[in-house]
C-alpha positions as CSV (number, residue, x, y, z in Angstrom):
1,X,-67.3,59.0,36.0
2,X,-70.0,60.7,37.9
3,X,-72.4,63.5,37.7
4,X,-73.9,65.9,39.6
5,X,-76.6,67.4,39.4
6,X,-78.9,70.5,40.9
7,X,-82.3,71.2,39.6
8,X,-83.2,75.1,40.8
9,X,-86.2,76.2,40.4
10,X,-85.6,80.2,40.1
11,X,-88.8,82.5,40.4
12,X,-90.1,84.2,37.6
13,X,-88.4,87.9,37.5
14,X,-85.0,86.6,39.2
15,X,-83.4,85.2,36.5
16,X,-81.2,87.7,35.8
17,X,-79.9,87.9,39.2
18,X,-79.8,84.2,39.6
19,X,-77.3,84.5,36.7
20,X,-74.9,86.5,37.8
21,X,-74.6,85.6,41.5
22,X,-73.8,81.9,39.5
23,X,-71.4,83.4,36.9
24,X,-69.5,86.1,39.5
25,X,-68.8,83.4,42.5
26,X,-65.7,81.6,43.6
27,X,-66.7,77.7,43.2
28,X,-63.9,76.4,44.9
29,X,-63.5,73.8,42.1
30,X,-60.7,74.6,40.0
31,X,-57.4,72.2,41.7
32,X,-60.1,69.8,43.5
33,X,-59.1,66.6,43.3
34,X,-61.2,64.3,40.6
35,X,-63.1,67.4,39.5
36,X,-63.8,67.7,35.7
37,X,-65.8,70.3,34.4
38,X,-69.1,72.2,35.7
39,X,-71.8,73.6,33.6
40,X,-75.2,75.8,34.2
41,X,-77.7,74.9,31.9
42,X,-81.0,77.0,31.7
43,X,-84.4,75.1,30.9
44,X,-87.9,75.8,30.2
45,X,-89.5,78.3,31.6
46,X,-92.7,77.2,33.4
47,X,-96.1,78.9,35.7
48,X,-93.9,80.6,38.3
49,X,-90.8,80.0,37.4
50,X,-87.6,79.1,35.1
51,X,-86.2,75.5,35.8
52,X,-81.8,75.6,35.9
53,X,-79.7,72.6,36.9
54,X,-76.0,72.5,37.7
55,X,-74.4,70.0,36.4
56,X,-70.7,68.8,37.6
57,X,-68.5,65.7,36.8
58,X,-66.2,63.9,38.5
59,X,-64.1,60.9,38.2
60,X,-65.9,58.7,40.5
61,X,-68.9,59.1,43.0
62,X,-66.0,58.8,45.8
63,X,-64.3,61.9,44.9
64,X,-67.6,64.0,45.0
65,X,-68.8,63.1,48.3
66,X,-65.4,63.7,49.8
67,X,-65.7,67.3,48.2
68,X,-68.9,67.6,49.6
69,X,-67.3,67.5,53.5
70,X,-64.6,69.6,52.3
71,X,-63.6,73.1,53.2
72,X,-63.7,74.2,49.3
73,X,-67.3,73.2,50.1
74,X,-68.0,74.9,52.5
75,X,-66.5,78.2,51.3
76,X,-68.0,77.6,48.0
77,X,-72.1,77.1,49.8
78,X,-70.9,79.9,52.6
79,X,-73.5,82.3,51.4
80,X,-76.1,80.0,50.1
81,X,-78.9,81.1,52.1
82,X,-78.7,85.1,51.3
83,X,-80.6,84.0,48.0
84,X,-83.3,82.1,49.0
85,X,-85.6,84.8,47.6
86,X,-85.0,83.5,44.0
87,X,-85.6,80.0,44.7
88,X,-89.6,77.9,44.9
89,X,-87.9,75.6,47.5
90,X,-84.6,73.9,47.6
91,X,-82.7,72.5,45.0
92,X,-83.4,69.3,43.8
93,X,-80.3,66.9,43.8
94,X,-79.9,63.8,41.6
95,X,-76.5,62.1,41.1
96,X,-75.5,59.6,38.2
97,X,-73.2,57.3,37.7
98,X,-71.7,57.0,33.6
99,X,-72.3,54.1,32.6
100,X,-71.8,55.1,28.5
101,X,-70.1,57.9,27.0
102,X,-69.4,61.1,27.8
């Protein structure tokens, strides 16, 4: 198994919105082959902002990356950029392999 994993750092004030555009898109996910589950999880809340990660697993490393060249990618990311705004810088990526549990 592998996970996926986005660290956002969303700008104090932009929570709310960062919230719903997550919750109200189309992921793309649902039918994608070696897909599991995907889950927003909201952290601390720090200086400037309130630290998020996206968290998705799969059932191998393999089957992510070839998601990530897909087309459900791309329409999933299409409108990425119209909410820079919210965001101190990109997302931070890190990707794990399961090595127990889970």
């Amino acid at each position: 198994m592998y996970v996926a994993m986005n660290r956002f750092r969303v700008a104090k004030g932009a929570e709310e919105a960062f919230e719903t555009l997550w919750r109200e898109r189309d992921s793309h996910l649902e039918g994608t082959p070696g897909f599991l589950e995907f889950a927003m999880l909201r952290g601390p809340v720090s200086g400037d902002h309130t630290l998020y990660i996206s968290q998705s697993r799969w059932t191998s490393e393999a089957v992510f990356r070839d998601w990530m060249t897909s087309d459900s990618f791309r329409k999933a990311h299409r409108d990425a950029g119209s909410a820079k705004d919210m965001y101190l810088g990109p997302p931070n990526f890190e990707g794990f392999e399961v090595l127990e549990g889970i």
